[in-house]
C-alpha positions as CSV (number, residue, x, y, z in Angstrom):
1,X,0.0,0.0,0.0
2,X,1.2,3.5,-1.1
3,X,1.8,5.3,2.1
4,X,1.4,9.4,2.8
5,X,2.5,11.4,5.7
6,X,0.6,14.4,7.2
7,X,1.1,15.9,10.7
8,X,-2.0,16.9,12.9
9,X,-2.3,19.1,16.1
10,X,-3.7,17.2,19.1
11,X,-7.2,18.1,18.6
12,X,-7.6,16.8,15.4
13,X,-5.4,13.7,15.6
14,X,-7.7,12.9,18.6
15,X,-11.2,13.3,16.7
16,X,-9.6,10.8,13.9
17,X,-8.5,8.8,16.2
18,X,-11.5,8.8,17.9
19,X,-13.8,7.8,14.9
20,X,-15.2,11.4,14.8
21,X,-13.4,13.6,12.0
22,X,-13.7,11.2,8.8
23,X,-12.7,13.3,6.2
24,X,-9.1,15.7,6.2
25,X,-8.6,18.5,4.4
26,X,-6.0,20.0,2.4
27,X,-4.2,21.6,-0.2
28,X,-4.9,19.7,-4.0
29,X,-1.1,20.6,-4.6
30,X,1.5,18.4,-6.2
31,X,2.3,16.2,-3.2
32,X,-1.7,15.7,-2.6
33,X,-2.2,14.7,-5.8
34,X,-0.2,11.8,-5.6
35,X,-2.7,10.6,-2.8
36,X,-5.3,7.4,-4.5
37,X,-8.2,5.7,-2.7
38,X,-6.5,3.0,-1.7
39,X,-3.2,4.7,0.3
40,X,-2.4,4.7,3.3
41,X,-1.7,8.2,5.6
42,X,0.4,8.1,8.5
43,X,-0.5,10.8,11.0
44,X,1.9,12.4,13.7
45,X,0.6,14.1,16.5
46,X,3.1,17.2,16.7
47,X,2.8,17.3,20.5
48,X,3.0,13.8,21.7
49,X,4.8,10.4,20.1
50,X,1.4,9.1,18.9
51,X,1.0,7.8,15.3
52,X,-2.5,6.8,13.5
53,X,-2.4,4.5,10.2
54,X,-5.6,5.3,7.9
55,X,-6.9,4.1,4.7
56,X,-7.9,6.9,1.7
57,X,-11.9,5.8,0.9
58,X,-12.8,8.6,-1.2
59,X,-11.3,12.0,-2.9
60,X,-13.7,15.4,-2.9
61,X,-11.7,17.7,-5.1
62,X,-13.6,21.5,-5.3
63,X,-11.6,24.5,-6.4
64,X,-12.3,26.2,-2.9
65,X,-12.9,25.8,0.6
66,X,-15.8,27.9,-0.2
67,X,-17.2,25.4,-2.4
68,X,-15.9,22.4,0.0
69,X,-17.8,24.1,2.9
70,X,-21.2,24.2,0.7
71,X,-20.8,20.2,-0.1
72,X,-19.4,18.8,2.5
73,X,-20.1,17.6,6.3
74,X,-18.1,19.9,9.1
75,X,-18.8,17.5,11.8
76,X,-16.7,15.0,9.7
77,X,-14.4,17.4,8.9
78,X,-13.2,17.7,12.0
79,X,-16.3,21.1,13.9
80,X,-18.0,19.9,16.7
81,X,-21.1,20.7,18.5
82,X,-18.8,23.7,20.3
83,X,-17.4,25.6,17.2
84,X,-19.7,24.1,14.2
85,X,-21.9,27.2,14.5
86,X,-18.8,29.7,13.3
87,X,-17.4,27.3,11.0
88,X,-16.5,29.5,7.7
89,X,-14.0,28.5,4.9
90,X,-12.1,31.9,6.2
91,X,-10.8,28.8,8.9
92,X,-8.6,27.0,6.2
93,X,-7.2,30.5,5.3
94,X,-5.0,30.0,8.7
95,X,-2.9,27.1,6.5
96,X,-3.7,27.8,3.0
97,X,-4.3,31.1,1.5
98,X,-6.6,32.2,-1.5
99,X,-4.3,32.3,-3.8
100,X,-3.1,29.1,-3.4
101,X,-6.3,27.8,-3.1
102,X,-7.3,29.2,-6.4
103,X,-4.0,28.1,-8.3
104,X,-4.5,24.2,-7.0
105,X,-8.0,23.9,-5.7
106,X,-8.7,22.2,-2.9
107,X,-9.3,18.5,-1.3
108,X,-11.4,16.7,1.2
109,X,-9.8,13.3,1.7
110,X,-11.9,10.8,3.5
111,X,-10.7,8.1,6.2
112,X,-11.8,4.6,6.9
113,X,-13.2,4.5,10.3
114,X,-10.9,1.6,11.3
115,X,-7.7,2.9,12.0
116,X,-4.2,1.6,13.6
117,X,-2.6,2.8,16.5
118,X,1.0,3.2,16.4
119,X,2.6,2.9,19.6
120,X,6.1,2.5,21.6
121,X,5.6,-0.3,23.7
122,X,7.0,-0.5,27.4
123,X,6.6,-3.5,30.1
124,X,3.0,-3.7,30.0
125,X,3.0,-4.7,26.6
126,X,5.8,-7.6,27.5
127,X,2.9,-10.1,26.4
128,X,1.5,-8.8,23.6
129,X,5.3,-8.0,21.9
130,X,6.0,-11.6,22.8
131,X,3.2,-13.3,21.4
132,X,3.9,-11.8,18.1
133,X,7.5,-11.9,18.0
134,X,7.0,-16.0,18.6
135,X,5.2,-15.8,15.7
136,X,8.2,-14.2,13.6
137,X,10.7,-16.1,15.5
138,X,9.7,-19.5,16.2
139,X,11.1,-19.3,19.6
140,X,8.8,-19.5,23.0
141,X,7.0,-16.7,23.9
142,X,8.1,-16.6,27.6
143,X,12.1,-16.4,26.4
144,X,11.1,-13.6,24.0
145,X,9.4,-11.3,26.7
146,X,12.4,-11.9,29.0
147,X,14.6,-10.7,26.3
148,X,12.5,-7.8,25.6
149,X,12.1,-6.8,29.3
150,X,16.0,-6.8,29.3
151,X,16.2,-4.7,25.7
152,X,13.5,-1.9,27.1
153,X,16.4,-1.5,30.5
154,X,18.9,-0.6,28.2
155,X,18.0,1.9,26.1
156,X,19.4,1.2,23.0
157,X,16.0,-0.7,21.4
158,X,12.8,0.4,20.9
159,X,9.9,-2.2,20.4
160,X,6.6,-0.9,18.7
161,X,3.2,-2.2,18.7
162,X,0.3,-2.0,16.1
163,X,-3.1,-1.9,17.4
164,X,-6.8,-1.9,16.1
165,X,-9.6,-1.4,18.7
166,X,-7.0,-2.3,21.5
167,X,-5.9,-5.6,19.7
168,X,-2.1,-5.6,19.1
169,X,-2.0,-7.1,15.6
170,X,1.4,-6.0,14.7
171,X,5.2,-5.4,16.4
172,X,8.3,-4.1,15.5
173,X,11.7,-4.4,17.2
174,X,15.1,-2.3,16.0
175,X,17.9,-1.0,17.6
176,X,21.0,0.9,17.6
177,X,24.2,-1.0,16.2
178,X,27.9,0.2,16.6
179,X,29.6,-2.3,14.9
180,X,30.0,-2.0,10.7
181,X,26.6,-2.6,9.1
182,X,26.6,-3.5,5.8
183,X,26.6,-0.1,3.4
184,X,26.6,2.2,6.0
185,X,29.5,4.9,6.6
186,X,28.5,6.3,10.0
187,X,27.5,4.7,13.6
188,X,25.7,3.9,15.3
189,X,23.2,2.9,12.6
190,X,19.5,2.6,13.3
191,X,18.7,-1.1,12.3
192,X,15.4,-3.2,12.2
193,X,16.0,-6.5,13.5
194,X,12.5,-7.9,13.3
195,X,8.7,-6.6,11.9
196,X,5.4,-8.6,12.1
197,X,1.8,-8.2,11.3
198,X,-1.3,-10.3,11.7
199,X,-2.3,-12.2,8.4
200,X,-5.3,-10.5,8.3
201,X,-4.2,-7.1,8.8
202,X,-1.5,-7.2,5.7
203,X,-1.5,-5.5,2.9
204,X,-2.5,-2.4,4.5
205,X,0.1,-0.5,5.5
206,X,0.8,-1.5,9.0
207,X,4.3,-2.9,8.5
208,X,5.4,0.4,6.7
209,X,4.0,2.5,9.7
210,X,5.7,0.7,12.6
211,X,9.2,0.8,10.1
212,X,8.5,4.7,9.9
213,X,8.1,4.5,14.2
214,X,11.3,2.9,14.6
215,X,13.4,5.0,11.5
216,X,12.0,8.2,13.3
217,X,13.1,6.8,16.4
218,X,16.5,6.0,15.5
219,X,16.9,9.7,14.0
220,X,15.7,10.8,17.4
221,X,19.2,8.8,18.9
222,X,21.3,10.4,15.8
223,X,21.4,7.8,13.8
224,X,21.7,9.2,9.5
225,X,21.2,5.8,7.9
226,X,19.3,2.6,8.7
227,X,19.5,-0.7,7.8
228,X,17.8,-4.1,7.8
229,X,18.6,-7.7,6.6
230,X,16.5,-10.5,5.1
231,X,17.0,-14.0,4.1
232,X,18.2,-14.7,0.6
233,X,15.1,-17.2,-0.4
234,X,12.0,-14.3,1.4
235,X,11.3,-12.7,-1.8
236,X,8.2,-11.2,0.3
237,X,10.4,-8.5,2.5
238,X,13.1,-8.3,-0.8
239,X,9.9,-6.1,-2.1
240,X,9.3,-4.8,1.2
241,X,12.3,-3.2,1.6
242,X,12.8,-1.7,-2.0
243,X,9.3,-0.6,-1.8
244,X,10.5,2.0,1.5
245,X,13.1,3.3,-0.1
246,X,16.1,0.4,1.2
247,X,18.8,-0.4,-1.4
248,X,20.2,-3.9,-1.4
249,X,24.1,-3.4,0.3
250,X,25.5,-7.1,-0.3
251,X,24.6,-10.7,-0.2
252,X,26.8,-13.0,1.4
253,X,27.0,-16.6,2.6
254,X,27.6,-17.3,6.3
255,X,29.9,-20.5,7.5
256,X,30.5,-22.1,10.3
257,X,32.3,-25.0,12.1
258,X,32.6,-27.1,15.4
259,X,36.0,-27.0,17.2
């Protein structure tokens, strides 16, 4: 799934997140054109480390906010009962002036009402992160979660959690790395050592929003470049990879011997 990113004030990002704001409008410049039904948007609160993964249902495209006001619903536009009264298309003017709006027109992209919740996980999630990893891993689900409870005390990981009404349904697990990674010129490197989603919820966007959580995390500790490895034969994360913008740095062949 193509994937967009937008950042939200806290208000907003709340009334998406909470089912009540449906559609979000913008700008129809250049980079909103390249928005389909179909893609994904990541949001970003800009005041707290929350993200919010939704799915593009529908494209209103008017050549003003004038005209968007006259067509479309405020309360799903984001008004409610307390400010709906003195909405006026004068609002968007705040972001997007006249001019502008005249020389790309504007947009009202609607949401599907199922979103994903982005989160950084922390010991209460010790369960959930372990259930999933055993998935990825193969190994037992208590050993994982005393491995993670001993990542989160040292500070150099961050694990990441994927949820949809509460259900974790996806995890992701990276790290800082001093030692040479493959490609890489600098250190420490930001690097993913494991992603995971639920069957059902692939193909939707979910593993490229907790791979943004942990790249914006790792740029957080300093790191310039990040990195990730696959199996030769898994064709499936090959594409996942090159798909994000990940250029292949080498192939090799591992040995090894008893002594």
């Amino acid at each position: 799934m193509p994937m967009h990113f937008m950042r939200l004030n806290p208000a907003p990002f709340g009334l998406i997140r909470d089912g009540k704001k449906t559609i979000e409008l913008r700008l129809y410049d250049e980079k909103r054109r390249k928005i389909q039904i179909g893609d994904g948007i990541l949001f970003e609160n800009t005041e707290a480390p929350e993200l919010l993964l939704a799915r593009v249902t529908g494209l209103r495209v008017f050549a003003s906010f004038e005209a968007l006001y006259q067509a479309l619903p405020l309360e799903a536009c984001g008004y409610t009962e307390a400010d709906i009264d003195a909405a006026s298309p004068a609002d968007m003017e705040v972001y997007y002036a006249k001019e502008a709006q005249q020389r790309y027109g504007v947009v009202g992209i609607e949401l599907a009402p199922a979103h994903y919740e982005i989160e950084r996980a922390g010991k209460q999630a010790l369960s959930d992160l372990a259930a999933l990893a055993a998935k990825l891993w193969r190994h037992p689900a208590g050993e994982l979660a005393a491995e993670f409870s001993d990542l989160l005390k040292q500070g150099n990981a961050a694990l990441f959690l994927a949820r949809q009404s509460g259900e974790a349904v996806g995890f992701a697990q990276c790290q800082l790395r001093h030692d040479y990674v493959e490609g890489t010129s600098t250190s420490p490197v930001g690097y993913l050592e494991g992603v995971y989603v639920e069957r059902a919820h692939r193909q939707r966007g979910v593993a490229a929003a907790l791979l943004h959580a942990c790249e914006a995390w790792a740029k957080g500790q300093g790191c310039t470049e990040f990195a990730s490895d696959c199996e030769l034969e898994n064709a499936d994360s090959l594409r996942f990879y090159q798909s994000l913008g990940f250029r292949e740095a080498n192939r090799i062949i591992c040995f090894t011997k008893k002594l």
